[in-house]
Structures are given as C-alpha cells and as structure tokens.
Backbone bond lengths (Angstrom), bond angles and torsions (degrees), N, CA, C in turn:
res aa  C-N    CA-C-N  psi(-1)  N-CA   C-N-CA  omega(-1)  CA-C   N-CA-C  phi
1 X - - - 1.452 - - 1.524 108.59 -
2 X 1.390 120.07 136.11 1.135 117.14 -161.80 1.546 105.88 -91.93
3 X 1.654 125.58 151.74 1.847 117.11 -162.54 1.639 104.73 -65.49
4 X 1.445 113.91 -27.47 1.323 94.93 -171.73 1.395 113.26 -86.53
5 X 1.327 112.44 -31.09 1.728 96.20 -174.44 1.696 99.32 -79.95
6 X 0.891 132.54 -1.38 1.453 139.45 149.87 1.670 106.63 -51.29
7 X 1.236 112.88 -61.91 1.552 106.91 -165.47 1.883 93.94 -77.66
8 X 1.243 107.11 -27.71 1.950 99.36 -163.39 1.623 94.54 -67.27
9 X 2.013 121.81 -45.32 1.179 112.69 156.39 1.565 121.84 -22.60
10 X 1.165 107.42 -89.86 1.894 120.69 172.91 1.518 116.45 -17.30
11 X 1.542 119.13 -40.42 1.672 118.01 -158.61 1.696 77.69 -91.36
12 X 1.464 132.72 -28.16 1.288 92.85 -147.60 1.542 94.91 -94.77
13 X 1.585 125.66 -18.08 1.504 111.63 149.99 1.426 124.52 -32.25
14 X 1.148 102.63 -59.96 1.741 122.94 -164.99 1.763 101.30 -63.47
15 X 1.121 105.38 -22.88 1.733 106.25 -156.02 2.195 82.51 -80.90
16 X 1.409 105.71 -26.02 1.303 101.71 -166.32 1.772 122.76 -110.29
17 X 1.730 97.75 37.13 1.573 109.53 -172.91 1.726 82.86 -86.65
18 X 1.064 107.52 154.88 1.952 118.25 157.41 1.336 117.74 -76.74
19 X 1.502 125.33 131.88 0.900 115.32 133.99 1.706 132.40 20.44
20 X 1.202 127.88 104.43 1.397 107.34 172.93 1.776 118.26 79.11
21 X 1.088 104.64 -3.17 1.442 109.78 158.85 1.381 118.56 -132.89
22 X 1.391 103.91 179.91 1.759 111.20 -159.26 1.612 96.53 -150.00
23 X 1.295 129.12 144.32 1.238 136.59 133.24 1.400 136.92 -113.55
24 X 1.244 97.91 -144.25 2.149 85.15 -166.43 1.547 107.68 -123.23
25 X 1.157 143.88 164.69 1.222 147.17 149.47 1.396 104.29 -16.94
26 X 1.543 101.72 -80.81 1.564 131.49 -156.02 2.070 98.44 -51.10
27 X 1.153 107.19 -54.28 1.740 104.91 174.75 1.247 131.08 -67.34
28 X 1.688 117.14 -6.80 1.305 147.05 -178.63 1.710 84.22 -65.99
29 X 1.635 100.91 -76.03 0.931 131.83 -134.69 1.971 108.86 -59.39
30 X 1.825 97.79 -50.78 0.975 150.31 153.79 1.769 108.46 -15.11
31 X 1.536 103.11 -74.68 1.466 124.40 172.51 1.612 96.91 -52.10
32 X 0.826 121.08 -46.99 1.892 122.60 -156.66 1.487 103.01 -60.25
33 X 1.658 111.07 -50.44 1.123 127.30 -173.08 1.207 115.68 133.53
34 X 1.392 116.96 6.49 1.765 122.57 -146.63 1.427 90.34 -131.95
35 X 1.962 137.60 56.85 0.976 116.28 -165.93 1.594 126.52 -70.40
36 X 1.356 103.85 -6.22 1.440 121.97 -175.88 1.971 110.26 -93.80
37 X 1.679 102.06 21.22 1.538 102.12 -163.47 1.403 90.89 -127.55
38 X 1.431 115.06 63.14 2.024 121.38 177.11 1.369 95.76 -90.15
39 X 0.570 113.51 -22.46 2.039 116.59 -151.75 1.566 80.54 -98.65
40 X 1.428 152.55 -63.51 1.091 162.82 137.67 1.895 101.51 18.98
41 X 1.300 85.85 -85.31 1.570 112.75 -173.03 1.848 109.26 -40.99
42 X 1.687 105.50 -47.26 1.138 118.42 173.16 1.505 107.47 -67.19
43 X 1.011 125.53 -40.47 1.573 108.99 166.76 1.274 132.53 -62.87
44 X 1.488 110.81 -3.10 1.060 116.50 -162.49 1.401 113.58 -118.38
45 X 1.877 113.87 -8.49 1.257 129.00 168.69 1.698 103.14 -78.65
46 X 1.644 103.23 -37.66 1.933 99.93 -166.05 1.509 92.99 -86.87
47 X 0.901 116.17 16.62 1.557 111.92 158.87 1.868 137.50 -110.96
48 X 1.865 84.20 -20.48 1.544 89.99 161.08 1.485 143.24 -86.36
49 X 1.676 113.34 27.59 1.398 119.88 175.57 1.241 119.06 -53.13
50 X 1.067 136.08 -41.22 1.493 138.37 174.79 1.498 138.16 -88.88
51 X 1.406 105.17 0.84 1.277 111.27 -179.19 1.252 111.05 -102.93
52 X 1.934 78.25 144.74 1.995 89.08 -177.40 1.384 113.77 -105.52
53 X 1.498 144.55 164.41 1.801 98.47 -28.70 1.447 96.04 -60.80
54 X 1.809 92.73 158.27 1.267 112.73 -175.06 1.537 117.74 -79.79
55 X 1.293 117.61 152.75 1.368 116.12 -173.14 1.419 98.49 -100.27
56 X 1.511 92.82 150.55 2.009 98.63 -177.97 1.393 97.38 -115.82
57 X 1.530 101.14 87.38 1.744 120.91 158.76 1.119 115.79 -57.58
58 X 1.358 131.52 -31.14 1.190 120.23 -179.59 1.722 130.98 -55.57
59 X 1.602 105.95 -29.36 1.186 137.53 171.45 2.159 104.81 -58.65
60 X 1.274 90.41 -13.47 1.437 80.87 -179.78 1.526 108.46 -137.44
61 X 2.295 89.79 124.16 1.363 103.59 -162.95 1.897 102.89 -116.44
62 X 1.404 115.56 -169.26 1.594 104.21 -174.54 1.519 98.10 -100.18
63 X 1.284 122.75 170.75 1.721 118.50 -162.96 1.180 136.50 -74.06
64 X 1.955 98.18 25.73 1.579 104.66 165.61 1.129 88.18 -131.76
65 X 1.132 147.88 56.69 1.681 135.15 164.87 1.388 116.90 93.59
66 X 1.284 108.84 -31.09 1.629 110.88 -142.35 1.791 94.49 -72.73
67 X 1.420 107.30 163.10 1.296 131.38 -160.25 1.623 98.57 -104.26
68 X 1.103 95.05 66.12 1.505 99.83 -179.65 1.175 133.57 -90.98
69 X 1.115 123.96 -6.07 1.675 154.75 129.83 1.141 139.34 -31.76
70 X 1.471 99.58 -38.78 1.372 122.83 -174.74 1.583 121.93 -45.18
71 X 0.987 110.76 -33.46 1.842 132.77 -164.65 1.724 102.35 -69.30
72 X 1.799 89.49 -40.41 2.193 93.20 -176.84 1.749 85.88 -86.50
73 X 1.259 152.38 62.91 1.466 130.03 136.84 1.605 96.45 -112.19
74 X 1.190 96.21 170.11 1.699 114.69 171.71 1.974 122.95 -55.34
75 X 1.306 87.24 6.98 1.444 102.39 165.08 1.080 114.10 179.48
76 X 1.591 140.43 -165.63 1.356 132.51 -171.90 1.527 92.49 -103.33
77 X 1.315 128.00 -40.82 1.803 111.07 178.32 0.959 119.30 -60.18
78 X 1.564 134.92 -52.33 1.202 144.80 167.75 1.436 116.23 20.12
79 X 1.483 114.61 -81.65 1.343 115.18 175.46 0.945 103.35 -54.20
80 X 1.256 144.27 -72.43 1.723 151.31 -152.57 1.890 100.25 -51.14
81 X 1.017 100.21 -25.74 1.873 95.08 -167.40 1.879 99.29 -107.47
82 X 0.789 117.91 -36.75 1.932 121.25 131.36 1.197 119.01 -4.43
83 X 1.508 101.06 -77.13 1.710 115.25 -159.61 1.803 103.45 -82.31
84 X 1.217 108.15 -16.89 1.795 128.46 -156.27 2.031 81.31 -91.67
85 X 1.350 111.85 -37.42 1.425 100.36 -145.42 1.619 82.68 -93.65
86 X 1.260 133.96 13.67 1.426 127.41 170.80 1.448 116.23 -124.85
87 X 1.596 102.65 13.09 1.513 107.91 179.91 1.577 133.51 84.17
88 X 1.510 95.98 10.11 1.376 105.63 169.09 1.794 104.84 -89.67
89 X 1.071 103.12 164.59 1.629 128.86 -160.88 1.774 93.06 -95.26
90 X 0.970 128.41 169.61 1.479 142.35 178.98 1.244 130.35 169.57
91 X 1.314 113.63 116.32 1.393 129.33 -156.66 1.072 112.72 -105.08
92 X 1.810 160.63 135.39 0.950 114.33 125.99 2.077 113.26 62.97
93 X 1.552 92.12 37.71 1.713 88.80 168.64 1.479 121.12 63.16
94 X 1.525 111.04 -16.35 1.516 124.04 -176.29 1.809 113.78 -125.14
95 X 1.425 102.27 136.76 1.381 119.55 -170.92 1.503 113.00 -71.39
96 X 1.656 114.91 108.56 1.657 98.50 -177.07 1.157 119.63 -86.72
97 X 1.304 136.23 162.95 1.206 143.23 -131.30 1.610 126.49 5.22
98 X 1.118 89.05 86.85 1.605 108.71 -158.15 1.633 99.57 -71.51
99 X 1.209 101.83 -41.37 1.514 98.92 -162.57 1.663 118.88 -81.56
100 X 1.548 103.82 -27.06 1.743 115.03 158.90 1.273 98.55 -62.81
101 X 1.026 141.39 -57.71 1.746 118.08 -176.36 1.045 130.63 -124.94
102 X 1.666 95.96 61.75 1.425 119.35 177.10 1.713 101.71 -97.13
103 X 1.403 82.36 129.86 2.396 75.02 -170.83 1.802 88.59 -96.54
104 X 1.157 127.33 162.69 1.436 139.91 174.82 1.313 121.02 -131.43
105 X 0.968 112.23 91.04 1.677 116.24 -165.57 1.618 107.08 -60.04
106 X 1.089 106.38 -12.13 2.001 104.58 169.02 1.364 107.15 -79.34
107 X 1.011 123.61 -4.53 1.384 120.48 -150.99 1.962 90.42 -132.95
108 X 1.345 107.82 -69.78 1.369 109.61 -164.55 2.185 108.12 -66.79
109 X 1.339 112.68 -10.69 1.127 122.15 -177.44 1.578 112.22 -107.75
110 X 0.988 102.12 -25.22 1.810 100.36 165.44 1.052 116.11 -29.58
C-alpha cells in the first residue's frame, strides 16, 4: 500500500470524527485494515497541518487518552485548548473520560 493513499485513507476517517470526540492511532489504523500501522497514522496526523479542508488531529490521541501529538502543533497547548474549546475535559496531557467519548470508526462507520 502506497504511504500516501495510506495517509489520504487516514484524513478521510479523521475528516469524519464529531465534534467533541477523539480516537486513537491504533483504531484509525485498525479500521483501515493495517492494525499494526498506529505509528503510520501518527505520521500521517504531523503531516496534515496544511491541508485543506483541514484535518482535526487534535481529535486523535494514543489508546489511553494521552496527548501525544501535542509536540507536532504550533505549540505544546494547542491541542489541549482544541480539545477544551469543544468540551472535552483534559487533565494532565490526558483525555478524561476517554472511553464515553471515544468514537470507533469500526463501530461508528459500519
């Protein structure tokens, strides 16, 4: 599979999380078919800053919440004030109640 239609796969999941929810690398990855392709997916979020429409990376965290992303935005809060400005909770770098609004693209795209 070639990396980009791999990542154009990835944005158009990502392009279709809601509002107010978040998922993970690993379920990105998972949905695609490639469950062993998280690390993949993450290359493929710190690479979508410039594309239009824009993808909301921020929405995508590693499979306990954590804000592991955070480092590729235009600052280190960035994501955190992102996820804050759509009503998600944030602790300590980590998404609270992760698992109530955890969206699952195997599940929510079926």
């Amino acid at each position: 599979m070639a990396e980009d239609n791999f990542f154009d796969r990835v944005y158009e999941v990502v392009r279709l999380i809601p509002t107010g929810r978040v998922t993970s690398y690993g379920a990105i990855a998972a949905y695609l078919g490639s469950k062993s392709s998280s690390r993949v997916v993450g290359y493929a979020m710190r690479a979508s800053g410039k594309l239009y429409p824009p993808i909301p990376a921020h929405r995508v965290v590693n499979r306990t919440g954590l804000l592991t992303g955070k480092f590729h935005f235009d600052s280190f809060e960035l994501m955190e004030q992102m996820l804050r400005s759509e009503g998600i909770e944030v602790e300590n770098n980590q998404v609270q109640n992760f698992e109530k609004i955890f969206w699952d693209p195997a599940i929510e795209l079926a």
